[in-house]
PAZAPA-4460 file (N, C-alpha, C; in steps of 0.05 Angstrom, whole numbers, plus 32768, in hexadecimal, padded with zeros to 4 digits):
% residues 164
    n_x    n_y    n_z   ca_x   ca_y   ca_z    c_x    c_y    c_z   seq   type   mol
   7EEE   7FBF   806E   7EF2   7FD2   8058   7EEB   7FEE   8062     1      X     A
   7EF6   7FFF   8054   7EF0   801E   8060   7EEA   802F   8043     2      X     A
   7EDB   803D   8047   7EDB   8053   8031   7EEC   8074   803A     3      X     A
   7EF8   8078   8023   7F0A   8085   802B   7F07   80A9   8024     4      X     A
   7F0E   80C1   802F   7F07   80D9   8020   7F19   80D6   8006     5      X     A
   7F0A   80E0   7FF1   7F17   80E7   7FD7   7F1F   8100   7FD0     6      X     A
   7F3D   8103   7FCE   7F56   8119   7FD3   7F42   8129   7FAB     7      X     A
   7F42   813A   7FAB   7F37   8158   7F9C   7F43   8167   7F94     8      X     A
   7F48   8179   7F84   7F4F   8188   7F78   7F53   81A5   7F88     9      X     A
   7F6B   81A6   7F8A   7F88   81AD   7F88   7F9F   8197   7F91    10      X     A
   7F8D   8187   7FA5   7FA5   8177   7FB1   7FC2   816D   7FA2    11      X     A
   7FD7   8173   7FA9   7FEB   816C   7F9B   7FED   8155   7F97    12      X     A
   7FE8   8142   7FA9   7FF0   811C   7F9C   7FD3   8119   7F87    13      X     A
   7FC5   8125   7F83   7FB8   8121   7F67   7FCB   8126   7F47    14      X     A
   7FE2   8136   7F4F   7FF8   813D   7F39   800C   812A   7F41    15      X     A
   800C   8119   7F4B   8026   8109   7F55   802A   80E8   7F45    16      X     A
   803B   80E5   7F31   803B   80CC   7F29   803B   80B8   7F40    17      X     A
   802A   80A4   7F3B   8024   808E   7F51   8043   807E   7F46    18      X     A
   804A   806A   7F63   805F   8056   7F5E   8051   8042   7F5D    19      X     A
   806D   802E   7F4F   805C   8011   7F48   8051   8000   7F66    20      X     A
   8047   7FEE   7F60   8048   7FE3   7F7B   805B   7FCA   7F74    21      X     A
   8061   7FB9   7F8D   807C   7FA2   7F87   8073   7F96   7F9F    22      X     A
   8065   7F9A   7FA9   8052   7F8A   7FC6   803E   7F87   7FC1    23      X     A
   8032   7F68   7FBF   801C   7F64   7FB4   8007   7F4C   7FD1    24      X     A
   800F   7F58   7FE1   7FFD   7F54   7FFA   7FE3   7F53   8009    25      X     A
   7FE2   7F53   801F   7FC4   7F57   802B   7FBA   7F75   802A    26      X     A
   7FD8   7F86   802C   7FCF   7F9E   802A   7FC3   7FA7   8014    27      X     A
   7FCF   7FA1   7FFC   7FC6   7FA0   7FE1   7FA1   7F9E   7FE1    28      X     A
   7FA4   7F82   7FE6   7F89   7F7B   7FE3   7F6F   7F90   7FEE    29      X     A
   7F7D   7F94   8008   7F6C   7FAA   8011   7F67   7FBE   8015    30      X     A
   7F82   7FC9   7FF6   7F7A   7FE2   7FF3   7F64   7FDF   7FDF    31      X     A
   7F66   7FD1   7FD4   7F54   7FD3   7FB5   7F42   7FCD   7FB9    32      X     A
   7F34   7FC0   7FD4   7F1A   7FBC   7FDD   7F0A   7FD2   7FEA    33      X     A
   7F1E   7FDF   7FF8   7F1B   7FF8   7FFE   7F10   8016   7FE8    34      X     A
   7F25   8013   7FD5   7F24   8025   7FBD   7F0B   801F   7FB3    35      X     A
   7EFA   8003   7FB2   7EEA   7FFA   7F9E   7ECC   8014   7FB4    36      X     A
   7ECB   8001   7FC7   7EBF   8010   7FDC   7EBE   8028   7FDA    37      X     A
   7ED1   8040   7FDD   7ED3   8057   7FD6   7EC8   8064   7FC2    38      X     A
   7EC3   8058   7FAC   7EC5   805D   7F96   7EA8   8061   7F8E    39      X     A
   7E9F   8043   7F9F   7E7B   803B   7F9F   7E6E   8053   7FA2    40      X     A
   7E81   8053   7FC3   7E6E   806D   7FD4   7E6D   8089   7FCD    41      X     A
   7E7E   8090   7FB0   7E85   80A7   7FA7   7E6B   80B8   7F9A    42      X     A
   7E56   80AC   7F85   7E5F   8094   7F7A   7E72   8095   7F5E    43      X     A
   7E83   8089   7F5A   7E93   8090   7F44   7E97   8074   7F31    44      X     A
   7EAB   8072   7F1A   7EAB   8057   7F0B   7EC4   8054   7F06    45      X     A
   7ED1   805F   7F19   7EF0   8052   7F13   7F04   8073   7F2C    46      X     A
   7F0E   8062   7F38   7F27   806D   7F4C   7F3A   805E   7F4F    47      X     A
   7F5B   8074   7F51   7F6B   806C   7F52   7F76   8075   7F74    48      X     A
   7F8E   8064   7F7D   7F9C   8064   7F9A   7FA1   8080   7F95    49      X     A
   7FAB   8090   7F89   7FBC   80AC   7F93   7F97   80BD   7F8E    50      X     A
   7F8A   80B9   7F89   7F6B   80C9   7F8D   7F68   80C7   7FB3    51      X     A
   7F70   80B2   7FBA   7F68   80AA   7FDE   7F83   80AF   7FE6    52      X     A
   7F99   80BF   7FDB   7FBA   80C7   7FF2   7FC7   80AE   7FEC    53      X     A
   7FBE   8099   7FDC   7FDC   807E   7FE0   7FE8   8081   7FBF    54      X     A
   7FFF   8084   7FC6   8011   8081   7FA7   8011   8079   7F99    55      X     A
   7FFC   805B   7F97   8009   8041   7F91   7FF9   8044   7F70    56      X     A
   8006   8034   7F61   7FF7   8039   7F4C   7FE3   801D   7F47    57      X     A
   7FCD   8023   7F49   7FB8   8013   7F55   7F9C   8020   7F49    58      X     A
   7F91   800F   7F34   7F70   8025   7F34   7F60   800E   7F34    59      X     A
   7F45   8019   7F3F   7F2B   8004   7F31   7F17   8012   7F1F    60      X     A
   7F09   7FFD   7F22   7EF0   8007   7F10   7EDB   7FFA   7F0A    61      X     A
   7EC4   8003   7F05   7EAD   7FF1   7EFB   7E97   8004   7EFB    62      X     A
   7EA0   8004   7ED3   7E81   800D   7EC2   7E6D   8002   7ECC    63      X     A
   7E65   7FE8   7ED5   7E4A   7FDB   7ED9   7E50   7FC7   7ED4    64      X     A
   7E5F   7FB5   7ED0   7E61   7F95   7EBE   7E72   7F95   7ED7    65      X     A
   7E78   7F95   7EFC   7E81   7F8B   7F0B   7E98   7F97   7F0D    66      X     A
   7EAB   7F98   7F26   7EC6   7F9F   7F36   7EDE   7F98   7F24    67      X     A
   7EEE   7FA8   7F19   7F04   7FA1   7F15   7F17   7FB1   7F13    68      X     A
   7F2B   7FB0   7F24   7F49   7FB9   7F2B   7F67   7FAE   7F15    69      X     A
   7F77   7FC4   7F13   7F8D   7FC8   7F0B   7FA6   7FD1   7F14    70      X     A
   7FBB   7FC1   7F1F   7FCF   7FC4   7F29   7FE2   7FCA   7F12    71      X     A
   7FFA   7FE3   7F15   8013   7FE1   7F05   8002   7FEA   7EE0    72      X     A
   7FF2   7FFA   7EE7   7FDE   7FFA   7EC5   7FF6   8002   7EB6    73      X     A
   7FF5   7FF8   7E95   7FFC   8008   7E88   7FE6   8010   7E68    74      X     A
   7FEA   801F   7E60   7FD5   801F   7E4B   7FE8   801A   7E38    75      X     A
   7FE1   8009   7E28   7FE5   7FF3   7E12   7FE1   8002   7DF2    76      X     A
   7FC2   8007   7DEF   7FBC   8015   7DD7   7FA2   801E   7DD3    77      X     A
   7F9A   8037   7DCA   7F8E   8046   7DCF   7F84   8046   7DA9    78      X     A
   7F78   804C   7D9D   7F63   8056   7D90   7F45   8064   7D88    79      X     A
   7F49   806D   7D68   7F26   8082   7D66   7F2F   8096   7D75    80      X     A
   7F17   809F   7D77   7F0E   80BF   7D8C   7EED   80BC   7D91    81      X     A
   7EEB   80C8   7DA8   7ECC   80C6   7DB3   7ECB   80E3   7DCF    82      X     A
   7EC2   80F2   7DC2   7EBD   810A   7DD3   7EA6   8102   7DE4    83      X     A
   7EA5   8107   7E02   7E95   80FD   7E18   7E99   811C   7E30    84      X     A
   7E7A   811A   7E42   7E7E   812E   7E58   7E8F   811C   7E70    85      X     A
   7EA4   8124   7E76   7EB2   8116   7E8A   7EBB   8124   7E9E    86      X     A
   7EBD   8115   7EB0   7EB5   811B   7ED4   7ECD   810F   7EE2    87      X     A
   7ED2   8117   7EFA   7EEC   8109   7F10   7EE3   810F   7F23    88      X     A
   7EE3   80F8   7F35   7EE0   80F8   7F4F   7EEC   8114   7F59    89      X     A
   7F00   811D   7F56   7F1D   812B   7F63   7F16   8143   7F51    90      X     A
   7F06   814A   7F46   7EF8   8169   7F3F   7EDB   8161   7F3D    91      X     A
   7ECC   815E   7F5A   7EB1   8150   7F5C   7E9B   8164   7F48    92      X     A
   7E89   815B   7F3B   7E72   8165   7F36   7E74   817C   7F1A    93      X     A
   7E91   8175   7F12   7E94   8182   7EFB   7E97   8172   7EE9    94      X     A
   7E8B   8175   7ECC   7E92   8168   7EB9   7E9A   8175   7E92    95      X     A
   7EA2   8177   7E87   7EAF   817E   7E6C   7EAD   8168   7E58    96      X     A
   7EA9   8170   7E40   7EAA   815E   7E29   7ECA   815F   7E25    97      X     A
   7ECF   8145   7E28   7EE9   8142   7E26   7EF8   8131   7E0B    98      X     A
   7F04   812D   7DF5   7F09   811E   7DE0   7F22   8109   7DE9    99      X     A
   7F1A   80F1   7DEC   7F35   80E7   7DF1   7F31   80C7   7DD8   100      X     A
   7F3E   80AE   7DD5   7F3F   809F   7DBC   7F22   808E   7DC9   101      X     A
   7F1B   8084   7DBC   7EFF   8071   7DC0   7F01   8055   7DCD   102      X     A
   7F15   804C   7DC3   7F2A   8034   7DCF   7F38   803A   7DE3   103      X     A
   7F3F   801F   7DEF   7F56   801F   7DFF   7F65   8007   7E08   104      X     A
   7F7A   7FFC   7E1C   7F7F   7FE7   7E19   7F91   7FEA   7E36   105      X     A
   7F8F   7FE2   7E4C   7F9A   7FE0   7E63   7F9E   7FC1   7E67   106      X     A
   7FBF   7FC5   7E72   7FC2   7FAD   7E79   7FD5   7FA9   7E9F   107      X     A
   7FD8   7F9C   7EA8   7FE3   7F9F   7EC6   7FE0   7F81   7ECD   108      X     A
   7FE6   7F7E   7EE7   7FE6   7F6D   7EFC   7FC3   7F70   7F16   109      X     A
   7FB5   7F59   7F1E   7FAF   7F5F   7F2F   7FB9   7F5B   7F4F   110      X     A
   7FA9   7F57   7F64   7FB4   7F5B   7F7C   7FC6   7F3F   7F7F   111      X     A
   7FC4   7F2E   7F6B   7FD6   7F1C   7F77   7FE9   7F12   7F65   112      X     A
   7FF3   7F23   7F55   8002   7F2C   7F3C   7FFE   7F1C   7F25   113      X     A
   7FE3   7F15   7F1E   7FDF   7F08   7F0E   7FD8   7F1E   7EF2   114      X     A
   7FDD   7F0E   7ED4   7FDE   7F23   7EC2   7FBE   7F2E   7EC0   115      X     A
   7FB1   7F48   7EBB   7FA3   7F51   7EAE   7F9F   7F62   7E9B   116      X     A
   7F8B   7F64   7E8C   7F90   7F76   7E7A   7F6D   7F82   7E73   117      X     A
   7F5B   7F93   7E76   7F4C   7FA5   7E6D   7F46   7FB9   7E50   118      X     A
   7F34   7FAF   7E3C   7F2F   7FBA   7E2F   7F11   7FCB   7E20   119      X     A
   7F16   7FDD   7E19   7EF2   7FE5   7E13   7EF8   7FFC   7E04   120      X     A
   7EDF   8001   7DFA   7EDD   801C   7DEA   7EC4   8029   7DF7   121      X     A
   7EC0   8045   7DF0   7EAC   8058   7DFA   7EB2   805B   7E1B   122      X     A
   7E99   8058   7E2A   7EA2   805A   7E47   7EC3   8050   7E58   123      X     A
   7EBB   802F   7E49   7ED6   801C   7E65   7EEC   8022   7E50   124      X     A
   7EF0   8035   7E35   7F0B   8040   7E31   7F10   804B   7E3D   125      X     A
   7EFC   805B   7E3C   7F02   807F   7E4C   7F07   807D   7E6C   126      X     A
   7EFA   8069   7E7C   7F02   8068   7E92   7F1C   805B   7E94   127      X     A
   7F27   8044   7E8C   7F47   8041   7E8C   7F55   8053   7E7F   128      X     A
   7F51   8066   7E6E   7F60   807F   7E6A   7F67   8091   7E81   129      X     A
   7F4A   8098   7E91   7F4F   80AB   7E9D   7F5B   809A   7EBF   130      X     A
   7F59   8088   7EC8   7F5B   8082   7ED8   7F80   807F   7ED0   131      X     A
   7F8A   8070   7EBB   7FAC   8071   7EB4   7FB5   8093   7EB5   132      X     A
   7FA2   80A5   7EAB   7FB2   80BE   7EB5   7FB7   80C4   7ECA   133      X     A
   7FA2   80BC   7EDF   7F99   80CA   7EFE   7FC0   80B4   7F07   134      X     A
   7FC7   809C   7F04   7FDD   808B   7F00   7FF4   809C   7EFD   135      X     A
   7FF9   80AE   7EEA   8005   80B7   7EDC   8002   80D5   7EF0   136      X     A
   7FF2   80DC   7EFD   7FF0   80F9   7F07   7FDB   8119   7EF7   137      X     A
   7FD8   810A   7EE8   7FC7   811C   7ED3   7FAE   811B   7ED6   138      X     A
   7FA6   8135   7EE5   7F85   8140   7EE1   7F71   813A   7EC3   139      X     A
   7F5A   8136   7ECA   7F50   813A   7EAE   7F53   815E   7EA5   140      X     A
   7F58   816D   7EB9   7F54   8185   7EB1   7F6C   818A   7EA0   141      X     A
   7F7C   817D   7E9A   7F92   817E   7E8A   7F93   8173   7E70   142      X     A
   7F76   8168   7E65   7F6D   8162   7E4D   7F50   817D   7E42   143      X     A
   7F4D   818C   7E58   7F46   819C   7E51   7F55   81B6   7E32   144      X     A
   7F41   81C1   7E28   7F49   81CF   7E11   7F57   81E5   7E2C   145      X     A
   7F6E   81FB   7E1C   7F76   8207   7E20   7F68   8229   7E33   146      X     A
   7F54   8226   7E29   7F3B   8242   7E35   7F2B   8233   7E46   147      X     A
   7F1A   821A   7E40   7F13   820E   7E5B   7F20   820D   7E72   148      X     A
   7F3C   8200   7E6C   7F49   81F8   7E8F   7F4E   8219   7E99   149      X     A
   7F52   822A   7E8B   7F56   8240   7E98   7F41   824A   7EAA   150      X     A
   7F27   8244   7E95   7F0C   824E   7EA4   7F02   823B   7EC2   151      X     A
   7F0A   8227   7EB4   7F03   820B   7EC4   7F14   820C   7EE4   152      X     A
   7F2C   8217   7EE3   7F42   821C   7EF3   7F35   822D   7F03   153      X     A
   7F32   8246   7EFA   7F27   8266   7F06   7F10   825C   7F19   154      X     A
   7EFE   824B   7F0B   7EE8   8240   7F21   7EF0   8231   7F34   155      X     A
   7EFD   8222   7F35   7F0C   8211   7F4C   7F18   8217   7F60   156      X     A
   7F24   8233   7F52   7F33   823E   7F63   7F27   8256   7F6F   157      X     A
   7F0F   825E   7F68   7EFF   826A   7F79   7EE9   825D   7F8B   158      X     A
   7EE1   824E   7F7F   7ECF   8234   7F99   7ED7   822D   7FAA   159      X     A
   7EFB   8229   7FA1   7F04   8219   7FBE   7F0A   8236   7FD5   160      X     A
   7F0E   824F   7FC8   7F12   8267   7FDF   7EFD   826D   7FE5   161      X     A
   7EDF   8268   7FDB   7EC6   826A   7FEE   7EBC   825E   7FF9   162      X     A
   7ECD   8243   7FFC   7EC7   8227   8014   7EDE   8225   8021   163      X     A
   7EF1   8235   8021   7F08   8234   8035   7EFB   8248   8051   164      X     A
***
């Protein structure tokens, strides 16, 4: 297993819809053992393949109740609202009260295309929410209110020209 660097904000394949996967192999397996690893060492509670440069649409995760991965996610159904400070690997060490539904409902394949499906409210919604966006190509900064991401942007984009 390897832990891998985690691609950050600006990187363009953080905006890039992941593809499905249709190979459900050794490679498979060890990406998502890999990702889990990565993720440990971050430490974070859920990453997806295009956060580490691979396309594939692939995330894990684990609130605390143990490892679990999602191949091919789709989100199912979503309910409520629950405003939370939320964080991304891929804009490290920042976080915003963000409003997204309280529920959620992910369903996919795992590594050996067997059916799964993921459900929770509070935290393990909000993490299969945001991990199906990162899927989808979508920053959390794009659930930001309209004057945040601007402000939120302006900082990013001046941190990263005083560490360049």
């Amino acid at each position: 297993m390897a832990i891998f660097p985690i691609r950050t904000f600006p990187d363009p394949v953080l905006r890039m819809r992941a593809s499905p996967v249709i190979e459900f192999d050794e490679e498979l397996r060890r990406l998502v053992a890999d990702m889990l690893e990565t993720m440990y060492a971050a430490p974070g509670v859920g990453l997806t393949a295009n956060q580490i440069g691979v396309a594939s649409s692939v995330f894990v995760f684990d609130i605390g109740e143990g490892p679990h991965h999602v191949v091919n996610p789709v989100l199912e159904e979503t309910s409520g609202s629950w405003t939370y400070e939320e964080g991304c690997l891929s804009v490290p060490e920042r976080y915003w009260p963000i409003a997204r539904p309280a529920f959620s409902a992910v369903s996919g394949v795992d590594v050996f295309g067997g059916q799964v499906r993921y459900e929770g409210d509070q935290l393990l919604g909000r993490v299969l929410q945001h991990e199906f966006d990162h899927i989808q190509g979508t920053l959390l900064l794009s659930r930001l209110g309209r004057r945040t991401r601007k402000q939120a942007l302006r900082e990013l984009r001046e941190e990263s020209m005083r560490s360049a």
